[in-house]
ZADREN-120777 format. One line per 3 residues: number of its first residue (from 0); their letters; for each residue x, y, z of C-alpha. Coordinates in Angstrom, 2 decimals, always signed. Each point is the difference from the previous one (the first is absolute). Layout:
% ZADREN-120777
NUM> A> X:Y:Z  ... $
//
This chain:
% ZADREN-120777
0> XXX> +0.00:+0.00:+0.00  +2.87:+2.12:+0.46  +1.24:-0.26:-3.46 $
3> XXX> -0.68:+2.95:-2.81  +0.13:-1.73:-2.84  -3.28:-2.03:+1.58 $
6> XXX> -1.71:+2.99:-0.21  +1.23:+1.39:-3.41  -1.50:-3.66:-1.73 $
9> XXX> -2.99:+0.49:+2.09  -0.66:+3.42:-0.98  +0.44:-1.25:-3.83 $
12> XXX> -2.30:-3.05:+0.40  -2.80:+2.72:+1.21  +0.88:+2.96:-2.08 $
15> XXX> -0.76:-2.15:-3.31  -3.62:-0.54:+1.24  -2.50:+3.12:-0.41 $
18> XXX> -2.14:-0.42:+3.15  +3.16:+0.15:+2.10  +0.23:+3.62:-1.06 $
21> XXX> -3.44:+0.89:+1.82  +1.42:+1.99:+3.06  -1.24:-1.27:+3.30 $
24> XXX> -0.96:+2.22:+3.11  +2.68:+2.78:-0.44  +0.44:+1.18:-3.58 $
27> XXX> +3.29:-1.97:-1.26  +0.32:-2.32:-2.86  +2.88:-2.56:-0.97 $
30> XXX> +1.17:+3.22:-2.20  +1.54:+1.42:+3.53  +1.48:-2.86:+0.88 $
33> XXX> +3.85:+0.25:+0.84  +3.37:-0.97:+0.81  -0.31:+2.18:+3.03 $
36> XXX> -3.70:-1.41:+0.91  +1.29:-3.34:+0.13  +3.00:+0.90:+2.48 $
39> XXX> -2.72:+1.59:+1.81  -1.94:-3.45:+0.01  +2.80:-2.29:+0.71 $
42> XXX> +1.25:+2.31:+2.92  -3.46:+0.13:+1.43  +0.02:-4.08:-0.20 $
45> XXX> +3.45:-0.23:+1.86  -1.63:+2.23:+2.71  -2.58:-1.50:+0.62 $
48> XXX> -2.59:+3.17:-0.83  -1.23:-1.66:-3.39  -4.16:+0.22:-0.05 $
51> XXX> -2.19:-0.71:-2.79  -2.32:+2.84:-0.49  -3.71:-0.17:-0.43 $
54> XXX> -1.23:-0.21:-3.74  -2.45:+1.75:-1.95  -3.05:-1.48:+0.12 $
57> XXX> -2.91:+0.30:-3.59  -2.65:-1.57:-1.43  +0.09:-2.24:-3.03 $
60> XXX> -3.46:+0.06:-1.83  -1.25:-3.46:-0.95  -1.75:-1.20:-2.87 $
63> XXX> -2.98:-0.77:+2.66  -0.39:+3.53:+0.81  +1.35:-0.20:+3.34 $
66> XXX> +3.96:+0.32:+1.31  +2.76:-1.20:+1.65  +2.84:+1.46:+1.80 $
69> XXX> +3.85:+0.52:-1.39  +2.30:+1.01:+2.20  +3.16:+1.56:-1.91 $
72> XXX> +3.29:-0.58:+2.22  +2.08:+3.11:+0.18  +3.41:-0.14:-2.86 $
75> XXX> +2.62:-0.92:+2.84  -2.03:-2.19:+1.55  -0.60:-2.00:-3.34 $
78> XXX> +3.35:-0.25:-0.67  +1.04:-1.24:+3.54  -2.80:-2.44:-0.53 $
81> XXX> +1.73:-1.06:-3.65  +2.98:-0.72:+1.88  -1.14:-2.02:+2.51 $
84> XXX> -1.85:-2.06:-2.75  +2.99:-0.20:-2.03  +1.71:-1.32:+2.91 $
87> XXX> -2.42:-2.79:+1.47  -0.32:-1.10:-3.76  +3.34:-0.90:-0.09 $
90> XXX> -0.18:-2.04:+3.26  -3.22:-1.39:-0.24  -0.29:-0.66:-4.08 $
93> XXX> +2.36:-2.36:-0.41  -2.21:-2.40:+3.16  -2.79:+0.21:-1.81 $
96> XXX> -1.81:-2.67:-1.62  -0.99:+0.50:-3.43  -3.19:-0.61:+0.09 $
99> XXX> -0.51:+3.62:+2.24  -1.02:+2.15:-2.18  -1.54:+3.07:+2.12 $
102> XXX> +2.22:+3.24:-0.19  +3.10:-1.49:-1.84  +1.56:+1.38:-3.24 $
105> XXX> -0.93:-1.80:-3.09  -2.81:-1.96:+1.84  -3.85:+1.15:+0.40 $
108> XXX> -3.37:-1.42:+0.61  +0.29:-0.84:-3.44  +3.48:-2.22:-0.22 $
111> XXX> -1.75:-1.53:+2.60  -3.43:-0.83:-2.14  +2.76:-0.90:-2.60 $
114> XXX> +1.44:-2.42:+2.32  -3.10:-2.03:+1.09  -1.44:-0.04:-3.67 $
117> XXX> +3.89:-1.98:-0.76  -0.01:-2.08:+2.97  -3.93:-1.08:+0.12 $
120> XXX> -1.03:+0.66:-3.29  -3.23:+1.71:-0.80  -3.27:-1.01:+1.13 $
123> X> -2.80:-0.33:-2.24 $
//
């Protein structure tokens, strides 16, 4: 966690997708993001003072008229968040079984659909 580079690759994994430009509570965006913020971060980490702040909180409009809540996690929070992601995949992927398919890169609900139609065939 105390490492910069961590940050720099998570900062490029969000930047590249447009809702992680939506600014949270207080106005910043990825665009803002520095050198000097993460030094901020990481020294706030090796303190000890490191808090997550509360997000933004909107409503989605569904196709059923009603809504549902989003909450939008503040920039540095979201890239902290990317790190520690980054990091537990590289611990935990590798003990997976390959038939989990919830929340893992290259894999959805629909490998998985994939995966039962192979193994079982389809039903008629």
């Amino acid at each position: 966690m105390y490492n910069p580079r961590l940050y720099e690759i998570a900062y490029n994994n969000l930047k590249s997708k447009p809702g992680n430009r939506t600014p949270g509570i207080n106005p910043t965006s990825l665009d803002g993001f520095s050198s000097d913020t993460i030094a901020k971060i990481i020294d706030s980490l090796k303190n000890k003072t490191f808090n997550f702040n509360p997000g933004k909180r909107i409503q989605i409009p569904k196709a059923s008229g009603l809504s549902r809540h989003l909450t939008i996690a503040p920039t540095r929070d979201k890239v902290v968040l990317e790190v520690i992601r980054m990091i537990l995949e590289v611990i935990f992927e590798p003990t997976l079984s390959n038939s989990n398919h919830a929340f893992r890169k290259g894999k959805s609900c629909h490998t998985a659909l994939k995966e039962i139609r192979t193994k079982f065939g389809e039903s008629s």
